[in-house]
N, C-alpha and C positions, 0 to 999 in steps of 0.2 A: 549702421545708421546713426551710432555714436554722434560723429562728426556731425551730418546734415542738422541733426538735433539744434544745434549750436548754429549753426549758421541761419537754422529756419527763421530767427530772429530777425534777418534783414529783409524778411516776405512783407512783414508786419505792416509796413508803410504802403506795401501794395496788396493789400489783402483783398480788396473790391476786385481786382484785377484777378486774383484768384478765384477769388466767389462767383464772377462772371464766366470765366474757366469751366468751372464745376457745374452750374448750369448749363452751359453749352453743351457739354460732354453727359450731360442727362438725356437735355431733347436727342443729341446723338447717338444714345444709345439707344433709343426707344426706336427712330425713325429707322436706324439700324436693322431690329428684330422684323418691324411694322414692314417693310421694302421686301421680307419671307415672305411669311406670314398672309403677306395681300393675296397672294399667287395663289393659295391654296384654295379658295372657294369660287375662282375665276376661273381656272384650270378645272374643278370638278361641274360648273354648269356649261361651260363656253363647250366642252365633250362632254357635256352629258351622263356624267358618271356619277351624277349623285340628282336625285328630286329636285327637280324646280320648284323653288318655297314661293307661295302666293299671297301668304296671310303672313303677318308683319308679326316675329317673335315677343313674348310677353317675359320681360324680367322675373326671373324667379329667385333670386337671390344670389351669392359669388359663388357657390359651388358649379353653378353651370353657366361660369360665366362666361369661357371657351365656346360651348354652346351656341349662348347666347350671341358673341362675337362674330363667329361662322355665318349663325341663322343669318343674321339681320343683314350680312354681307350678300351671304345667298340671295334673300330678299330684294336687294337693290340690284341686285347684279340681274337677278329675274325680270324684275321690273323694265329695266333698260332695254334688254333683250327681248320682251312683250311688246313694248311701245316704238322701239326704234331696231331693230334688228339685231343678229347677232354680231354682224361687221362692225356695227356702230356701237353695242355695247363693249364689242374688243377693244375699239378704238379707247374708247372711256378708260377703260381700264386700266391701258397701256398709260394712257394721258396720267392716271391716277397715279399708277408707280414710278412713273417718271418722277411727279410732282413728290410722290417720297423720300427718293432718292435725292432730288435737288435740296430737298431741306434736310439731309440726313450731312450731303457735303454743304451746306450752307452751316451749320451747328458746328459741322469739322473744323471750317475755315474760321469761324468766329472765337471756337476754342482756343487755336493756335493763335489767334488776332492778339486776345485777352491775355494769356500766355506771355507771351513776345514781351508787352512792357514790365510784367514781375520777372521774369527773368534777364529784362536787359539792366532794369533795376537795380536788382539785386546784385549783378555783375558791376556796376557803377557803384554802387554805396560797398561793399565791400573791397575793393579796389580803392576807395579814397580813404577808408578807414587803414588800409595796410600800406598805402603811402605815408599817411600823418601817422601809422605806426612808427615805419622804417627813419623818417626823420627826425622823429620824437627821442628815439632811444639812444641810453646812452654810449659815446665812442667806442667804450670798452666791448662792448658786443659787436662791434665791424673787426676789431683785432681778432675774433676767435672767426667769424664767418667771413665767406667769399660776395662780393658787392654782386657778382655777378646770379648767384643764386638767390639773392634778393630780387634783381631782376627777373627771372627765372617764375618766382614765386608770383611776384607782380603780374606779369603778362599769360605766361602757359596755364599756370594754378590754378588762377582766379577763373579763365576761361572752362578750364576743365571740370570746374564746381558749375558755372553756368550752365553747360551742358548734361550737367549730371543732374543738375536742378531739375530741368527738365523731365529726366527718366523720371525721378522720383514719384513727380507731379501724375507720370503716364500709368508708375508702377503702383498706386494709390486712389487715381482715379478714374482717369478714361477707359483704361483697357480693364480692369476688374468691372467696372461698369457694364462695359459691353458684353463680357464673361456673360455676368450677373443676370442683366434680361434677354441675352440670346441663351442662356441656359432655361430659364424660365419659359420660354418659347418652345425650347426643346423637350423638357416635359411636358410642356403642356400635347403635345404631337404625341410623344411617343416614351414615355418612362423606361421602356428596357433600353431603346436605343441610347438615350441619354446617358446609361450608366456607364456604357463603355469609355462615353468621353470622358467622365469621371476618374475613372482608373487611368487614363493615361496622362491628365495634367499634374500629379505626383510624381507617376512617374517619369515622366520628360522632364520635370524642376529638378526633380534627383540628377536626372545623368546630367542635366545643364549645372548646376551645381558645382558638378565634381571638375566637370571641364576650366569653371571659372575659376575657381579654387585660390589658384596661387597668384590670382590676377591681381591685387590689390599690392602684394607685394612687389612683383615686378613694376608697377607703377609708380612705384616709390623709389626702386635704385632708378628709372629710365628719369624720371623727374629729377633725380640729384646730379644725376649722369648730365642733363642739359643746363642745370645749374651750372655746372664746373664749366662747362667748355664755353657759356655766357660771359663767366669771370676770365676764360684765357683770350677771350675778343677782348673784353674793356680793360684788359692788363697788358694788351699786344697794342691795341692803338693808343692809351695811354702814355706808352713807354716806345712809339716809334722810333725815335731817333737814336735811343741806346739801343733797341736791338740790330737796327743800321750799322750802326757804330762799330758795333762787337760782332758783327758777323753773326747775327744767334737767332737768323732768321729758319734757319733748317730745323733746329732745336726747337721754337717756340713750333716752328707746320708739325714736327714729328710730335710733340705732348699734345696739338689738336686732333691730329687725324688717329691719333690712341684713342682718345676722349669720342671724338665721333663714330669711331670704329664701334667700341664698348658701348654706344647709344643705339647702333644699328644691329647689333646682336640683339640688344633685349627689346629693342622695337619690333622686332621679326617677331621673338620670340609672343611679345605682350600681344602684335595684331593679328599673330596666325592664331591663337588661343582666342583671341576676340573674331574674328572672323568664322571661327568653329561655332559659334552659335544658329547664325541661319541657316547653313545646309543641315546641320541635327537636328535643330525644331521643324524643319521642313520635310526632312525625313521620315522626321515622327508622327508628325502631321498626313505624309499618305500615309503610312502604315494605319493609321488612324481609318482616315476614310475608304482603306481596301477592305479593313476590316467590318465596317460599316455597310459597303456596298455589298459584300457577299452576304451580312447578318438581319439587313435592311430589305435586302430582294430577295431573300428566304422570308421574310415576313408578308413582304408584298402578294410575291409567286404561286407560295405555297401554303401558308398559315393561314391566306388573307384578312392578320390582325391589322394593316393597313395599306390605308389604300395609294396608289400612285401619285396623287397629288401632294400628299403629305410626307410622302417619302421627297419628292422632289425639292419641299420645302425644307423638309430638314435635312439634307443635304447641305439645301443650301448652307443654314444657320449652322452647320457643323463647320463649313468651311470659314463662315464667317467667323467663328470661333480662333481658328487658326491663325489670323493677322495679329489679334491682340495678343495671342501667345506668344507669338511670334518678338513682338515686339514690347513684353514682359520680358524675353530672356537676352534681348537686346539690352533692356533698360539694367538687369540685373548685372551686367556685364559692365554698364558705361557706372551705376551707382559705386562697384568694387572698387572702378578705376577714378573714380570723381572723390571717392573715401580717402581716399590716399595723397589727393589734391587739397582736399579740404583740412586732412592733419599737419598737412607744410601752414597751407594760409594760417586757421587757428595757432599753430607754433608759433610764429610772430604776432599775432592778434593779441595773446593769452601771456607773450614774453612779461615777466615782469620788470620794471622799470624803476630802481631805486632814486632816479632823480627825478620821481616824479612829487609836482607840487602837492605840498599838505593838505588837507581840508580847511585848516584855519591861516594857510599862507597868507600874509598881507602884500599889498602894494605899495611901492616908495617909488613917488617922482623926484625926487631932490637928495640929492648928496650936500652932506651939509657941515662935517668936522672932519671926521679922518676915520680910514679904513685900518684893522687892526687884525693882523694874522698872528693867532695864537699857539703857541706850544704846537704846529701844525710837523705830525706827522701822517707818510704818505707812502704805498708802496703798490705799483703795476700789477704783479704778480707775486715774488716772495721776498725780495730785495725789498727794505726799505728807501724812497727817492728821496725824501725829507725825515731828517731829523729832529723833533722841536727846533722848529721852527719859528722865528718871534719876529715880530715886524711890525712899524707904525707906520705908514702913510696918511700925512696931514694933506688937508684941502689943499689945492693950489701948487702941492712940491711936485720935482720930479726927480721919482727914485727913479735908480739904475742897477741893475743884477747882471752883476757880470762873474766871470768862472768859468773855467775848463768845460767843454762838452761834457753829457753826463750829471753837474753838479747841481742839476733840480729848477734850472730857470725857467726853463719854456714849462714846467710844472706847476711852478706860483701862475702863471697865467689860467693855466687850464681848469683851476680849481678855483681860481680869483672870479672867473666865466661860469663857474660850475658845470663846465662838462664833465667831470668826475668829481666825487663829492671827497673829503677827506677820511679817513682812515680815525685820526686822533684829535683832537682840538679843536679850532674854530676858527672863521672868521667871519667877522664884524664889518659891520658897517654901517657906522654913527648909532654901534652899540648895540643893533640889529645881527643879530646872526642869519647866514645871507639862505641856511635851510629855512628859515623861515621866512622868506620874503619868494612872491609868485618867479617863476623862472624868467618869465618874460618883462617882467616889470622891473628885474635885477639886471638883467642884459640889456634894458632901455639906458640903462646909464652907463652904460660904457659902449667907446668906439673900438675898433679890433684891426690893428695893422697886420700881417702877419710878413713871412720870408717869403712865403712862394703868393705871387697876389692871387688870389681866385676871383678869376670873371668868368663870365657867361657868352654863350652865342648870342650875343642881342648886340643894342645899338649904344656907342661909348656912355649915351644919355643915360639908360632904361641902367646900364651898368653900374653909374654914380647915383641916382635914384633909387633902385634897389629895394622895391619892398615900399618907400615911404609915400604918403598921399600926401596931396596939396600942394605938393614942389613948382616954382613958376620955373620956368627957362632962367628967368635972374640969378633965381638961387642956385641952380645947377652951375652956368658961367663963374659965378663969384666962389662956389667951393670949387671949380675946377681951378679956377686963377689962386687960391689959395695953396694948391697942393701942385703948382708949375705945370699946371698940363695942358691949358687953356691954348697955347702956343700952338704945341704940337696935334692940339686936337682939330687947329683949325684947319690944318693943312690936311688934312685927313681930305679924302672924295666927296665923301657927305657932312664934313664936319662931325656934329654932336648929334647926328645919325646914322653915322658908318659904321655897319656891323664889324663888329672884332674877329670873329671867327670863334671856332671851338677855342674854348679857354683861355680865348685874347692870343690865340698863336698868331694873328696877323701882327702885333706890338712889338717893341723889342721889352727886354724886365724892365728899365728904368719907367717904360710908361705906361706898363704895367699897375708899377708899384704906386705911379703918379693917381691911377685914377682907382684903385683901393684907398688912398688918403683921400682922394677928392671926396670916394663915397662915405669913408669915416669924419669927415668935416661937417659934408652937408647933415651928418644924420645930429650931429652939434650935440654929443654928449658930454657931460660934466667930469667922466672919466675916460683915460686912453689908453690903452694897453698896446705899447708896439712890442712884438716879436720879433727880434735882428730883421725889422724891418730893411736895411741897408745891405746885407752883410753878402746878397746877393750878386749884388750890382757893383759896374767895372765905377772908376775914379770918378767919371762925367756926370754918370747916372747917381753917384752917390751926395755930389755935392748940390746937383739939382734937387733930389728927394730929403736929402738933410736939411736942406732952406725952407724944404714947402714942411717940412715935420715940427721943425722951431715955429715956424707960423701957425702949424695945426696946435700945438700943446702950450702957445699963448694964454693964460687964463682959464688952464684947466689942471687938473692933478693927471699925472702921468706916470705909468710904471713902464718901465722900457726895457727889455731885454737885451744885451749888446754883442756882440761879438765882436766887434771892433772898435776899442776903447775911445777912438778917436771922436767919436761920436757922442760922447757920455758925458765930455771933461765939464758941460757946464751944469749939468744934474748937479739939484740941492742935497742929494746924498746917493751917496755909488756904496752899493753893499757888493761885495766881495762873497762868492759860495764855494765851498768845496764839497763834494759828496753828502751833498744836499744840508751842510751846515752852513752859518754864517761868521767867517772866521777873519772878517775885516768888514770895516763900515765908516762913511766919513765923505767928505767934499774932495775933489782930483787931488788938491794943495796937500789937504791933511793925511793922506793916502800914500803921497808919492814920497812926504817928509816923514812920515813910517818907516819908509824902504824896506814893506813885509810884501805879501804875495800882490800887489794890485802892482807894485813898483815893477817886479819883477815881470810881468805880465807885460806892462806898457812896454818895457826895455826890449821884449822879447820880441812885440809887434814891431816896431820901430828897427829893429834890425832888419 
């Protein structure tokens, strides 16, 4: 109950919806006992087996309050049957248990009514909590885990806590409930019978117990098990075309159908272990009542410590006893296996998150002198990526980092964004160290070109839009005619509401790349960060997105990552990296009249 503990927290907001639960599942329990109980003085006068009472019983106090209950039932039950006969008094009676039973399932159905919105609830708010977890945290945590087992957690997890929610709710309230005053009931009838059912709801929790045992565990490899083979779906359609390509479509079915295989072993194994609970409490349950019937009608037969009517009642209430058991060792089964649902969710809920904002983080709308990366070192895993590392970027320039794969470029980006935080050093900006400034309020000032473009299933519009409010149709046309795609978007079917398709596969890359610039334009930041924005794209596609990029970084400060020199030569300053130093810096001219490593580089694309 660790886990739930934790989770209980997101009932809070539906608590009313609980409290209402709990009520219902009171009247239900009573109406429950009361639907015996009725039988017992209607069966002894309706045959005759006990004095017809004439004189209207006198409260004596709670010791005879059974008694008292009985009498004054007798009493009415007499009365009806004096004045109206015995048919019509049955009639009545019949009428009367009926109308118990209907408010006994009317309570039922209100419980589960009330129920329904704390649990869908609950399923809803922790679900949007472990999205804005999953998106929140930082990249470094997708490198160790599988995307697909985030999914996994998302949709299966959450569901199987909801579910479990439930038991808990059943295992806490309604069916102890019911336990509780159809025990009560049952003493009140008959104390020695009562005791036997006493002795065996221990022991049926014991053997149920043992059975569930290692359930929580199994629920835990079967949950990781459907994790993995989530992420061999979104790493198979992801990567269609190169498992096409390479023939390695046999490879990727043979690592699923392992992956499935291994889910269907421990499925068996988890639902036959869970399935074992109803026929064993069921089992237990007649053994119960054979024991009962044989120990009950020696009582009745022979002792005659009670009488037939009461015996019939508590039969009943013995039986009734048995649903909620029943459905305690159910609940005890789904809680083991919702435990283990609820330690993945909390796992990510609970992850902590070093790039998370300060408490006294400020907000900065304006860039206003120059960005300053200091003595910045920086390292993935045990390699360092950067070596102090030093750099100014003044308002209005535009650096270029260029350097062999490997030499730390697309690095200054990622750390310049703060999706990883540095290692050593610092940067600035206009003096500001950027941990200290809110995540979001630091990434309003920069636009983000990247190599591969990422779009969306939505419409070219919703695409270059992206998040921002207040955009007119104007504004959208004019950053698309900014960044050349205005053209090609018109010819589109629906224009600038033609869906792309999954991750813009309907594009070809040049217009791809067009309408990631278009969205970096309209979002009109003061800073641009391209990543070998071009370096993708054939000759056509390059001098088109080159044009619309000089247009984008008009009038703003730019850091540009390059891999194809050609594209840099008019950068106010081209820094040169090697194994994450800076080992040349300077304008193309003063670079190439060096003739040190940039020269050398140019000469080598150029061939």
């Amino acid at each position: 109950m660790n886990y739930f503990k934790k989770i209980i927290r997101y009932a809070l907001p539906y608590k009313m919806y609980g409290f209402l639960n709990i009520g219902s599942n009171i009247f239900y329990a009573i109406f429950s006992v009361l639907s015996f109980m009725a039988l017992i003085p209607m069966l002894n006068v309706l045959f005759e087996k006990e004095t017809a009472l004439r004189e209207k019983p006198i409260w004596s106090g709670i010791k005879n309050l059974k008694d008292f209950v009985f009498d004054s039932m007798n009493y009415q039950i007499t009365q009806l049957t004096d004045s109206k006969g015995q048919m019509t008094a049955l009639l009545l009676m019949v009428a009367f248990i009926i109308a118990i039973f209907l408010l006994k399932n009317i309570f039922n159905y209100a419980a589960m009514f009330f129920i329904t919105f704390l649990r869908n609830g609950v399923l809803k708010d922790i679900r949007n909590d472990l999205y804005e977890k999953a998106i929140s945290l930082h990249l470094a945590y997708y490198s160790e885990k599988r995307k697909g087992d985030m999914m996994a957690r998302l949709s299966g997890d959450v569901a199987v806590v909801q579910n479990s929610f439930l038991s808990v709710l059943e295992l806490i309230v309604k069916e102890p409930l019911t336990i509780i005053f159809t025990l009560i009931g049952m003493l009140a009838l008959s104390p020695k019978l009562t005791l036997f059912v006493l002795i065996f709801i221990p022991i049926s929790g014991y053997i149920i117990s043992v059975i569930g045992k290692k359930l929580k565990q199994q629920s835990t490899i079967a949950q990781k098990e459907q994790g993995f083979f989530l992420s061999l779906i979104d790493e198979s359609l992801g990567g269609l075309r190169v498992i096409k390509g390479f023939n390695a479509e046999r490879y990727f079915s043979r690592n699923f159908k392992e992956s499935t295989q291994r889910f269907y072993d421990i499925s068996n194994k988890l639902l036959n272990r869970q399935n074992l609970a109803t026929p064993t409490s069921e089992f237990l349950g007649v053994v119960v009542i054979a024991i009962l019937l044989w120990f009950g009608g020696r009582m009745v037969l022979l002792e005659k410590t009670l009488d037939a009517a009461s015996f019939i009642a508590f039969m009943g209430l013995a039986y009734n006893i048995l649903t909620p058991a029943k459905a305690i060792s159910k609940a005890v089964y789904s809680v083991r296996k919702g435990n283990a649902a609820a330690e993945r969710v909390l796992d990510v809920l609970e992850t902590f998150n070093p790039l998370d904002d300060k408490v006294d983080a400020q907000e900065k709308q304006t860039f206003d002198s120059q960005i300053d990366f200091k003595d910045l070192s920086f390292k993935y895993e045990d390699d360092l990526v950067l070596k102090d590392f030093n750099l100014k970027v003044k308002k209005g320039q535009t650096v270029a980092l260029v350097g062999q794969s490997g030499s730390g470029k697309s690095t200054i980006a990622s750390l310049l964004t703060r999706f990883y935080d540095v290692n050593k050093g610092q940067i600035l900006i206009d003096g500001t160290d950027i941990k200290d400034l809110k995540k979001r309020s630091l990434r309003g000032l920069m636009g983000l070109v990247t190599q591969d473009a990422i779009l969306f299933h939505d419409s070219v519009k919703n695409n270059i839009i992206f998040g921002l409010e207040g955009v007119t149709d104007e504004q959208v046309i004019q950053a698309a005619k900014i960044a050349n795609a205005h053209e090609f978007i018109m010819n589109l079917p629906k224009g600038y509401d033609t869906n792309i398709g999954d991750a813009g596969g309907k594009l070809s890359g040049g217009q791809k790349q067009r309408l990631s610039i278009a969205r970096a334009v309209l979002k009109n930041p003061p800073i641009m960060i391209l990543d070998e924005a071009t370096s993708a794209l054939d000759t056509e596609s390059e001098r088109l997105v080159q044009d619309a990029l000089e247009h984008m970084m008009e009038n703003r400060t730019s850091v540009v990552i390059a891999h194809r020199l050609s594209t840099v030569q008019k950068a106010d300053k081209i820094v040169v990296m090697k194994e994450g130093r800076i080992i040349e810096q300077g304008t193309h001219k003063e670079l190439i009249a060096a003739k040190g490593t940039y020269k050398m580089l140019v000469d080598m694309q150029e061939l």
